[in-house]
C-alpha positions as CSV (number, residue, x, y, z in Angstrom):
1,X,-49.0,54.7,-4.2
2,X,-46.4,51.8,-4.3
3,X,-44.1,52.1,-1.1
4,X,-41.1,51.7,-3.0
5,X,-39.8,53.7,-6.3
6,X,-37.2,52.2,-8.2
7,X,-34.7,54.3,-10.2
8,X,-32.6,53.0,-13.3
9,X,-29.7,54.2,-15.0
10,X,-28.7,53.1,-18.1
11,X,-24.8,53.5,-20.5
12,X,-23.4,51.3,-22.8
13,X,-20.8,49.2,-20.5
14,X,-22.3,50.3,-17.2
15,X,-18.5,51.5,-15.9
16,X,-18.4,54.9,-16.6
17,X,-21.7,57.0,-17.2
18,X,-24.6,55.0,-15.4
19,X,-22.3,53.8,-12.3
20,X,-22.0,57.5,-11.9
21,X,-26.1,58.4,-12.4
22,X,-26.6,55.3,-10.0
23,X,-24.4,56.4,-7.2
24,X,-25.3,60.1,-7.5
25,X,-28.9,59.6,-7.5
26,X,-28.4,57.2,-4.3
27,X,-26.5,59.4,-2.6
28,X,-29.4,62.3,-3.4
29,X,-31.9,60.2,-2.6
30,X,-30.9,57.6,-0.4
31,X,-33.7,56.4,1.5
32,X,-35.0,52.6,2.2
33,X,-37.7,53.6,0.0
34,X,-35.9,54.5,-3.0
35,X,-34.4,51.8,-5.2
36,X,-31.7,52.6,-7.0
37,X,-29.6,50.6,-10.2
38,X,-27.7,50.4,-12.9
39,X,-27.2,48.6,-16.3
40,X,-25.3,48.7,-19.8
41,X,-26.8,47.9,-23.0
42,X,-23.4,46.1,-24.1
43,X,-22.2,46.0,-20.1
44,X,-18.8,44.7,-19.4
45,X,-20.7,42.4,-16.7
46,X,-18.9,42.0,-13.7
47,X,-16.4,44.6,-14.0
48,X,-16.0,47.8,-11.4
49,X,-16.7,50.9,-12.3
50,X,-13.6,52.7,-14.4
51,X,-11.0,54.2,-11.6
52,X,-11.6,57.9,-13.0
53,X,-15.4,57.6,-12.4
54,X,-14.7,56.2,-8.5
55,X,-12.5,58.9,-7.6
56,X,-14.7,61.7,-9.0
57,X,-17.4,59.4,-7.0
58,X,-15.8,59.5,-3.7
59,X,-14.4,63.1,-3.9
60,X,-18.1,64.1,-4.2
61,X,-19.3,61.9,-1.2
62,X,-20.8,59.3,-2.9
63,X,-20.8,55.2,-2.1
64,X,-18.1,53.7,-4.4
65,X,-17.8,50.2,-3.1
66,X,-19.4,47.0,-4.2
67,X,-20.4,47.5,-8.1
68,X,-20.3,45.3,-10.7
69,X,-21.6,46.0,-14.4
70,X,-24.7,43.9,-15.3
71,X,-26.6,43.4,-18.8
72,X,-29.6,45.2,-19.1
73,X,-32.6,43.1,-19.4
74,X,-36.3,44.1,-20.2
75,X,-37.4,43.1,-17.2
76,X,-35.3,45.9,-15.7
77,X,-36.7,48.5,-17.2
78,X,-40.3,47.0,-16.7
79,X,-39.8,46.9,-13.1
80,X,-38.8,50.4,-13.1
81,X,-40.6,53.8,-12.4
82,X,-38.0,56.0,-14.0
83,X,-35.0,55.0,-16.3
84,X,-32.8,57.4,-17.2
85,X,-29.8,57.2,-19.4
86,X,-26.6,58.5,-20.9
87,X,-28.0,59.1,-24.5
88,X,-30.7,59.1,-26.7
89,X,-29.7,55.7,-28.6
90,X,-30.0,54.5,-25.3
91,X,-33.1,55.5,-24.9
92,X,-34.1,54.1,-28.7
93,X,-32.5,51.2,-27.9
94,X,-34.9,50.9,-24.6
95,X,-37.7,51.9,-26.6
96,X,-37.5,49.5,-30.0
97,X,-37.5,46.9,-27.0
98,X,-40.3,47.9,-25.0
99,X,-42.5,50.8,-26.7
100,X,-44.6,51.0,-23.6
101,X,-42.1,52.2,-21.6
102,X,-42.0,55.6,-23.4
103,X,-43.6,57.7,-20.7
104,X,-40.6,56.7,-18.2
105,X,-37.2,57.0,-20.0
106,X,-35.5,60.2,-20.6
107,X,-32.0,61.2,-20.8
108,X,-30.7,62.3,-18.0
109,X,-29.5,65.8,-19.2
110,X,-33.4,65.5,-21.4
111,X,-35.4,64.7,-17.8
112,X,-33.1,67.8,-16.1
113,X,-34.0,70.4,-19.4
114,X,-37.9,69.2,-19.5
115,X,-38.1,69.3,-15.4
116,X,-36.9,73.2,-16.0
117,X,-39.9,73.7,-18.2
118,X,-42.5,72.8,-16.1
119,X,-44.3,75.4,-14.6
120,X,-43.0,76.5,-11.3
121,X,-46.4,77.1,-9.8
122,X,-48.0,73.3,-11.3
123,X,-45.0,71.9,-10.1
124,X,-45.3,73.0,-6.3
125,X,-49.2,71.9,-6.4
126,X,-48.1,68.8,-7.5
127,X,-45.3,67.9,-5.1
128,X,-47.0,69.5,-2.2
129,X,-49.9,66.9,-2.1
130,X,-47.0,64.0,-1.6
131,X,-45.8,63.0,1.5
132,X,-42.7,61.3,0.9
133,X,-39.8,60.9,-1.9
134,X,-41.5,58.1,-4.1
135,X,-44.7,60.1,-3.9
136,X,-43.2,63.0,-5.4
137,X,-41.1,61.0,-7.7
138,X,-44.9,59.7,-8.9
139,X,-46.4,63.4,-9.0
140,X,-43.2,64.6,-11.0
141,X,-41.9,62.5,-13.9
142,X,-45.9,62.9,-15.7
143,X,-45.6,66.5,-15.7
144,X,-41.7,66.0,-17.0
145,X,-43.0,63.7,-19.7
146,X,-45.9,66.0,-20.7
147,X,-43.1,68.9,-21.3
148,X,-42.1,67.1,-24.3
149,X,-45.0,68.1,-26.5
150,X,-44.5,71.6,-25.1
151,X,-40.5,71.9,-25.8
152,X,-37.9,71.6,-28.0
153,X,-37.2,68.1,-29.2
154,X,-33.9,66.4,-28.0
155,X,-30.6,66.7,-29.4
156,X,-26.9,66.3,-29.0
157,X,-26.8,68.4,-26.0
158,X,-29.4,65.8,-24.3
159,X,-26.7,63.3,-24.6
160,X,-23.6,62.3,-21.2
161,X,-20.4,62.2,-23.5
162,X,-18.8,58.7,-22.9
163,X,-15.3,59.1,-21.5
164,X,-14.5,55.4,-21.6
165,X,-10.7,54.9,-22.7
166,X,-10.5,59.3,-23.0
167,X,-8.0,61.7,-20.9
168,X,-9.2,62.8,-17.6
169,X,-10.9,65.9,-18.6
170,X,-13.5,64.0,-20.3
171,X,-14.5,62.2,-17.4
172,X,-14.4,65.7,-15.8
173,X,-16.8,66.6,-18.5
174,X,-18.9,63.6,-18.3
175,X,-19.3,64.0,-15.0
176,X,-20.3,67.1,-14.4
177,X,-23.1,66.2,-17.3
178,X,-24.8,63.7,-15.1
179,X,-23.8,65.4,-11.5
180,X,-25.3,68.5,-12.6
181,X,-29.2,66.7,-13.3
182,X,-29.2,65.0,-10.7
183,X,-28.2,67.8,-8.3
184,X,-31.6,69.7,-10.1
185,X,-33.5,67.0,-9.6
186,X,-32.8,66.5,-6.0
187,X,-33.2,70.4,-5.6
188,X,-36.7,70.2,-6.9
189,X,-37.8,66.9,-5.2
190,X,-36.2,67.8,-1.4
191,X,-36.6,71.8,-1.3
């Protein structure tokens, strides 16, 4: 087991939807030993994160300082054990690029609907026998990934709306679509 697992999440501009996985699943998970990032397909590189996204950020507790968009590259998502993005051209796009990667990029709101379908009792075997966050991370995502020749196949409901340039209650909505997987995720890694 490596000693270190490395998250990614991945939007299109990287100031709105994957700042917000990023900082959410650092604040779920924040430990030396989980690496967590951040990247846009077509980032605004550089930029901070969209006001609307920080405050919704720091209301919920979450690190806000020191972000700047960055480009993803394929060596990002190589390097990574789990990517997770806003939507499933995301996830396309990842995937045209680097087929092999297919076993470790989801959704977000795809990883949170396929973790509910694993059974309860396989899942408990399989974090019990790991001793610390990146362990389970390991054990978990292959019995996520196996759910989807079990489940329904993704659609529009699998997808984080973008609320880049939209009124406020879109980035409530958007919000809430990526605070609410990674608050199951962290209840089924940490209970």
């Amino acid at each position: 087991m490596t000693e270190t697992y490395t998250l990614l999440a991945v939007c299109t501009g990287n100031i709105c939807r994957s700042p917000a996985m990023d900082r959410l699943l650092a604040h779920a998970f924040g430990e030396d030993e989980i690496i967590v990032r951040s990247a846009g397909t077509h980032a605004h590189v550089g930029d901070d994160m969209e006001p609307q996204m920080k405050t919704r950020l720091a209301d919920y507790g979450a690190e806000t300082s020191d972000f700047q968009a960055e480009q993803l590259r394929s060596e990002m998502v190589r390097d990574s054990d789990l990517v997770l993005t806003a939507t499933r051209g995301h996830v396309d796009d990842i995937l045209n690029d680097i087929p092999e990667s297919a076993q470790k990029v989801f959704t977000i709101r795809e990883f949170a609907r396929l973790l509910d379908a694993v059974d309860e009792t396989e899942l408990r075997a399989a974090l019990a026998g790991a001793d610390s966050t990146p362990a389970k991370f390991a054990a978990l995502v292959p019995l996520v990934a196996a759910q989807r020749d079990h489940g329904d196949s993704a659609g529009s409901e699998d997808d984080v709306v973008d609320p880049y340039m939209m009124p406020e209650e879109v980035f409530d909505a958007s919000f809430r679509q990526v605070r609410e997987p990674v608050e199951r995720l962290r209840d089924a890694l940490l209970s």
